[in-house]
C-alpha positions, -999 to +999 in steps of 0.1 A: +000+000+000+020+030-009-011+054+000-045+054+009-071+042+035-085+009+038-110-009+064-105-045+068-128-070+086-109-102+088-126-138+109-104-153+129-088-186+110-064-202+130-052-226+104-051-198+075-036-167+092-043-132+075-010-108+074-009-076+057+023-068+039+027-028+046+062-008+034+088-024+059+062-041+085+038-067+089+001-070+105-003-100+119-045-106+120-061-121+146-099-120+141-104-079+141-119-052+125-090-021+115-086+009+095-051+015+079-043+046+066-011+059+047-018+094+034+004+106+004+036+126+013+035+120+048+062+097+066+035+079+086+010+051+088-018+046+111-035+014+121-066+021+147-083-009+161-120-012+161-124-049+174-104-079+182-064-076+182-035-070+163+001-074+161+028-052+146+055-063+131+086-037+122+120-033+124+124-062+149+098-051+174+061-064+184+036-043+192+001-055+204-028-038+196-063-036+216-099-025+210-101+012+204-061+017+200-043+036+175-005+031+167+012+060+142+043+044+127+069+065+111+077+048+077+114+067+074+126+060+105+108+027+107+095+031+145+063+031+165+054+072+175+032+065+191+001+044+207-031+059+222-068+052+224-090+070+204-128+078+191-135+050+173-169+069+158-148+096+145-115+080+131-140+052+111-168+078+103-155+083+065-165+050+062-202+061+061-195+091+042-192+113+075-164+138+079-156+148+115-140+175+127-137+184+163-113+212+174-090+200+144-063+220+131-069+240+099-038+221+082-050+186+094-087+194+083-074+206+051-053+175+042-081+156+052-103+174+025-076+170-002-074+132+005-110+125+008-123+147-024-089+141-049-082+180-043-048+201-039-051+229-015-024+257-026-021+294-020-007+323+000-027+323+028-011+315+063-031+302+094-016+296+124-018+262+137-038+272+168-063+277+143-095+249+149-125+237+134-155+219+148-181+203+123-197+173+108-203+168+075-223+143+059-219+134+020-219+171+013-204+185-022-172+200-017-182+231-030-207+234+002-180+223+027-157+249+015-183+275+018-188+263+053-155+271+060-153+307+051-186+317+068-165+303+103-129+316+095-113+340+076-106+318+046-116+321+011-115+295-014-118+296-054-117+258-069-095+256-105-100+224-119-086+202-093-068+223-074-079+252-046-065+282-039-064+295-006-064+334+001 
């Protein structure tokens, strides 16, 4: 998987083991349901657990996954940043066509956008990064999202094709 999200839903076989091959690591299955997620030009990958368990595999080093878990693995540096629990409801809602934003950063809700509508966000415009954003979307047009976004922050947006300025 060189980029992209995927949600897997895997039974538990104990005579035909499921492992998932990912840039330098290995995902050992054991009965679960997971989200994977490797987003294009970014050093990281992130596995969040919804049921069962899982085991990593990288450089050497196991790391066990539980319900509601998330593990960010840097793909340069081949290491484990990090493991926490999380939201399950928000990190799988894109699954259902949801988009959830809850006192996100600008840049992070941004990226998000570009990943989840095939969209390049470019301009001058700065934000700082204590800039947030709170909202749900629900299969809305992209047009309609970005509107959202300048009635609640200073931004403006003008779409070219498939890219959208920022100023």
């Amino acid at each position: 998987m060189e980029h992209g999200e995927a949600f897997f839903d895997i039974a538990r076989d104990p005579t035909r083991p499921f492992m998932l091959d990912l840039q330098h690591t290995q995902v050992h299955v054991l009965g679960t349901r997971f989200n994977v997620r490797q987003q294009r030009n970014q050093n990281t990958m992130t596995l969040t657990l919804e049921s069962g368990k899982i085991v990593l595999e990288a450089n050497g080093q196991q790391e066990v996954l539980h319900r509601g878990e998330q593990l960010i693995y840097n793909i340069k540096e081949e290491k484990v940043l990090s493991i926490m629990q999380v939201d399950l409801q928000r990190t799988t809602a894109w699954r259902n066509g949801i988009l959830r934003f809850e006192e996100t950063p600008m840049k992070e809700v941004l990226h998000t956008l570009s990943n989840y509508y095939g969209v390049q966000f470019v301009g001058q415009k700065k934000f700082h990064d204590d800039m947030l954003f709170t909202a749900q979307f629900k299969a809305e047009p992209l047009k309609r999202v970005l509107e959202l976004i300048e009635l609640s922050t200073d931004l403006h947006f003008r779409q070219e094709q498939h890219q959208i300025i920022i100023y």
